[in-house]
SELUMZA-576241 format. One line per field, with one value per residue (C-alpha): x, y, z. Coordinates in steps of 0.001 Angstrom, whole numbers, always signed. Layout:
N
xx X/...
yy Y/...
zz Z/...
# end
This chain:
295
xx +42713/+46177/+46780/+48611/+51562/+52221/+52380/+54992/+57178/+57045/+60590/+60571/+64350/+67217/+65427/+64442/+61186/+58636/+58188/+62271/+61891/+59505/+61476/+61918/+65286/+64449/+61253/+64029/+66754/+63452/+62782/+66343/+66710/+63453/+64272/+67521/+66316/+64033/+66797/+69454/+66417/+65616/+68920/+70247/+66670/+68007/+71741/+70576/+68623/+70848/+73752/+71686/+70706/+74036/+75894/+72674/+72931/+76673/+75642/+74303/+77310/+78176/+77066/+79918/+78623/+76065/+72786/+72225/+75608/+75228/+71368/+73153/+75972/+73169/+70953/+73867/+74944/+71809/+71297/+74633/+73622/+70247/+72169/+74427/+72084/+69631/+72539/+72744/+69703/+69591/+72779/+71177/+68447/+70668/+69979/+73127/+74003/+76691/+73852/+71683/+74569/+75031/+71418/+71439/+74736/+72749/+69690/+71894/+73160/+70146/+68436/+71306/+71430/+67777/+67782/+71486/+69431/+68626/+71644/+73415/+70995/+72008/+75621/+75317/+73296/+76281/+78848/+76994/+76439/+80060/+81400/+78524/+78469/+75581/+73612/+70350/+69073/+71617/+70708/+72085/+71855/+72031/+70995/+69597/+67194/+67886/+66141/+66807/+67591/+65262/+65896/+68589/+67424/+69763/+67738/+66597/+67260/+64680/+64558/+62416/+62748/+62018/+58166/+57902/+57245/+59146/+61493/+62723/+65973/+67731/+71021/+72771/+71649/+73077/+76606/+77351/+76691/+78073/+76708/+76815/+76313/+75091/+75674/+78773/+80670/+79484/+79949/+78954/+79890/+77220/+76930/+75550/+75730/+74321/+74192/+74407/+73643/+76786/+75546/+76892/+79542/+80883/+82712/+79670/+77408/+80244/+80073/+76425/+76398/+79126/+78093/+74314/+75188/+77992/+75274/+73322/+74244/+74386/+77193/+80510/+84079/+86455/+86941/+87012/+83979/+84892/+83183/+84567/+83298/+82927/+81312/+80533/+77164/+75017/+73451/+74846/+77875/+77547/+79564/+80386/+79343/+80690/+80198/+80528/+77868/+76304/+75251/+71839/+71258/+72220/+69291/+67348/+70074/+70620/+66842/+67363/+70133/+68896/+66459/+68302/+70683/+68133/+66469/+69666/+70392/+67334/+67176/+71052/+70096/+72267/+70545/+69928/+69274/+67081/+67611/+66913/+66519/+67126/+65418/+65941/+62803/+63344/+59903/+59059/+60072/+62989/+63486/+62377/+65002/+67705/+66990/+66526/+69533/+71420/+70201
yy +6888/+5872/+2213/+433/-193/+3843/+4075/+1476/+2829/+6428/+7382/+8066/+8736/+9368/+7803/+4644/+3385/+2045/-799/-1302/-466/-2782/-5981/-9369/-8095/-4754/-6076/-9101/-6216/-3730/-7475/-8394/-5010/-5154/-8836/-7745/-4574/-6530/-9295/-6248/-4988/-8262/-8836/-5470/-5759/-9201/-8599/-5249/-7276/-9986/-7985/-5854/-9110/-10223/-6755/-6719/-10001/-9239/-8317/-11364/-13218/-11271/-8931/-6981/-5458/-2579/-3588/+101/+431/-2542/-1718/+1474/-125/-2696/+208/+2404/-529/-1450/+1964/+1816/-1250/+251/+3697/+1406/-755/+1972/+3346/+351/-186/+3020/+2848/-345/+1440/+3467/+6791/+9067/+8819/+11416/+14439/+12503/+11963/+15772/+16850/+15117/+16222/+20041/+18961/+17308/+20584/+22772/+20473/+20260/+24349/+24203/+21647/+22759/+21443/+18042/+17496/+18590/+15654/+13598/+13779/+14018/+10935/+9633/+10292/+8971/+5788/+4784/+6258/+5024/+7094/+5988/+2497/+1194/+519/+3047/+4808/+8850/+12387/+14633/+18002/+18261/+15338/+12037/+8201/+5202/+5197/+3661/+4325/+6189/+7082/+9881/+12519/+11826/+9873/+8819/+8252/+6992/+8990/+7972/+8651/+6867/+9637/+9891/+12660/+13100/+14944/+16291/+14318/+18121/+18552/+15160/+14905/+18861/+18422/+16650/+13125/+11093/+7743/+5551/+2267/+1675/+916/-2063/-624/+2969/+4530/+5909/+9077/+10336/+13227/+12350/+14161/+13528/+16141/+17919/+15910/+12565/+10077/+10056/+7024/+5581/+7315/+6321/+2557/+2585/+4288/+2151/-1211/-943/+211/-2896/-5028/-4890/-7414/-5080/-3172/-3776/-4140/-3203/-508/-77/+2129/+5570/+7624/+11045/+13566/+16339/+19599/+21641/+23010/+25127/+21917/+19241/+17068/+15666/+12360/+11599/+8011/+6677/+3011/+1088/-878/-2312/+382/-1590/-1528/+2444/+4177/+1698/+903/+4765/+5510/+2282/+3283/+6996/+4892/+2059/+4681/+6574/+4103/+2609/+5783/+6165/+2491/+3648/+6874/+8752/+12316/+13150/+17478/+19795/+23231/+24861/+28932/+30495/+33313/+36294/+38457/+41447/+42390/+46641/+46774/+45237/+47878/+50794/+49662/+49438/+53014/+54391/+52596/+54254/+58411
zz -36265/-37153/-37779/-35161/-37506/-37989/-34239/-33631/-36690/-34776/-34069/-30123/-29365/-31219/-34517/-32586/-33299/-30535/-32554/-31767/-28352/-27418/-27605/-26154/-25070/-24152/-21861/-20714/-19314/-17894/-16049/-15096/-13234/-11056/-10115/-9566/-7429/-5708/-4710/-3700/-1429/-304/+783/+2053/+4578/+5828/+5807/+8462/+10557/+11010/+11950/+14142/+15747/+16157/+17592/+20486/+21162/+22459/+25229/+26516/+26673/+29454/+32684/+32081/+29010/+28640/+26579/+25439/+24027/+21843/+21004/+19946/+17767/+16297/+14730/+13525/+11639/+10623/+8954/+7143/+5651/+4147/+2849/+1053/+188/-1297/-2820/-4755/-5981/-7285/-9040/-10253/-12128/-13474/-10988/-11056/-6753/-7122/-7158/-4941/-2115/-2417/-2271/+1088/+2556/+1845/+3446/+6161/+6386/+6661/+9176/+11330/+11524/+12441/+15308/+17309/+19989/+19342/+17932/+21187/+22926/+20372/+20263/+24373/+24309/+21894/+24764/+27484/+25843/+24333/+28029/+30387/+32951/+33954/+32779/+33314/+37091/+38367/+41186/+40357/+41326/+38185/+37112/+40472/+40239/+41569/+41030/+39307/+35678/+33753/+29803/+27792/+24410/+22189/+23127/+27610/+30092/+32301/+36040/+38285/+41029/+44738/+45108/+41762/+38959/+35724/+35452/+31688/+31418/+28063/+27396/+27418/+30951/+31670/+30063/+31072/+34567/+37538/+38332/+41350/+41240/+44377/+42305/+40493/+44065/+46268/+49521/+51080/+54112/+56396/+58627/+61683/+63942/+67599/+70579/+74106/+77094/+78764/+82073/+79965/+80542/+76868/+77572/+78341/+75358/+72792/+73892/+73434/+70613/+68488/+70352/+68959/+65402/+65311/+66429/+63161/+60806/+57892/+59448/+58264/+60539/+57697/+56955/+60704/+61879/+63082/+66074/+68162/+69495/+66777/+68090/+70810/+70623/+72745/+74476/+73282/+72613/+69575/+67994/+64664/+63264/+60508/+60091/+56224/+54530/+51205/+48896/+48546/+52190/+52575/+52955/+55057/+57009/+58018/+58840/+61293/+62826/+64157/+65843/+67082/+68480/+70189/+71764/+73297/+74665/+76472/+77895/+79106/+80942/+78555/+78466/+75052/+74726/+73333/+73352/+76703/+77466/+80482/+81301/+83737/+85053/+86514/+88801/+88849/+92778/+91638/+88925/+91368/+94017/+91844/+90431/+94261/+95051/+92043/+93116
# end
């Protein structure tokens, strides 16, 4: 077995022995760049969090502002702060960055071939967020699915839609079609089609009809509310309603109002119609008649 003293004389690298190597100043500068590593980490993990904290919280200072754009902005700046901040600590070690920043702009590459798909989500999701189409508790029609919105991620949205199930739909689907939205306006105008029997007084039927949908409290004067008669059919005359009211009371409000209307109508003596036939039967002495009539 060699003595200890052979060992530390062995030359190691570049004719430096590990008796050289293994200095207080050597073991002091190893030391000085894992506190220092540790304190770059350290501080790179509280300087993202903090201004994460601090972009989200934003949107508190006001209504006006959208809480998923700003939990957006928050973690895309807190993930610039960690790249730089790993980048640092590396460099601090003494790791070359230059091949390791390239190495991941390839891989970067290569993923982003392999997933065109999620990426399209992605940057969809992207758009829909900076331009908000849509936000949270919007009521929307889209892709042909409608609900309430209840998350945007960078992939989905999700609705809730009106018999309460979750519908998931890709952020592609979303930003590349057309989408209506019942909630960004305060007021909404409501529609009706009603019909009265040809035997009517329409004076009388449109009095009726406009006098019991004004009477509700959720209908609104101005814009002034609008009634004719529209159509012609086979049995009926029929009116068009269309009467203004808060977008929160729409659908309610509607359902109410066919009822309302029809009741009024009856307790008026307005005939409402249903579609009648008339039919002619022509008996076999009738038949023979007409053919004796006809040699």
């Amino acid at each position: 077995m060699e003595p200890i003293d052979d060992i530390l004389n062995t030359k190691i690298y570049n004719g430096t022995a590990l008796s050289d190597v293994l200095t207080l100043d050597f073991l002091a500068s190893v030391l000085g760049n894992v506190v220092t590593g540790v304190l770059i980490l350290v501080v790179g993990l509280l300087i993202a969090s903090w201004l994460k904290r601090r972009i989200t919280g934003i949107s508190a200072r006001s209504s006006r502002l959208d809480d998923t754009l700003f939990a957006f902005l928050g973690q895309i700046a807190r993930y610039i702060v960690l790249i730089f901040t790993a980048l640092i600590l590396l460099n601090n070690l003494g790791v070359q960055t230059t091949s390791i920043i390239a190495a991941l702009g390839a891989a970067g590459l290569a993923v982003g071939l392999a997933l065109q798909g999620t990426l399209s989500n992605v940057a969809a999701g992207v758009m829909i967020i900076v331009f908000r189409p849509i936000k949270l508790g919007d009521f929307v029609t889209v892709a042909g699915q409608s609900g309430t919105v209840k998350d945007i991620t960078l992939n989905t949205i999700e609705l809730a839609s009106i018999g309460n199930t979750q519908v998931i739909i890709p952020n592609s689907e979303v930003w590349g079609n057309v989408i209506e939205n019942y909630s960004v306006y305060k007021t909404r105008r409501a529609e009706w089609t009603f019909g009265v029997g040809y035997g009517a007084n329409l004076k009388t039927a449109e009095e009726v009809i406009l006098s019991t949908i004004m009477a509700d409290p959720r209908s609104k004067s101005e814009p002034a509310p609008f009634i004719q008669v529209n159509n012609l059919n086979d049995s009926s005359v029929d009116f068009l309603v269309r009467v203004w009211v808060e977008s929160a009371d729409y659908f309610q409000y509607q359902a109410d109002m066919k009822r309302k209307v029809k009741e009024a109508l009856d307790s008026s003596g307005v005939p409402i119609p249903f579609p009648t036939r008339t039919l002619h039967i022509e008996s076999d002495d009738d038949s023979s008649a007409g053919k004796l009539a006809a040699e």
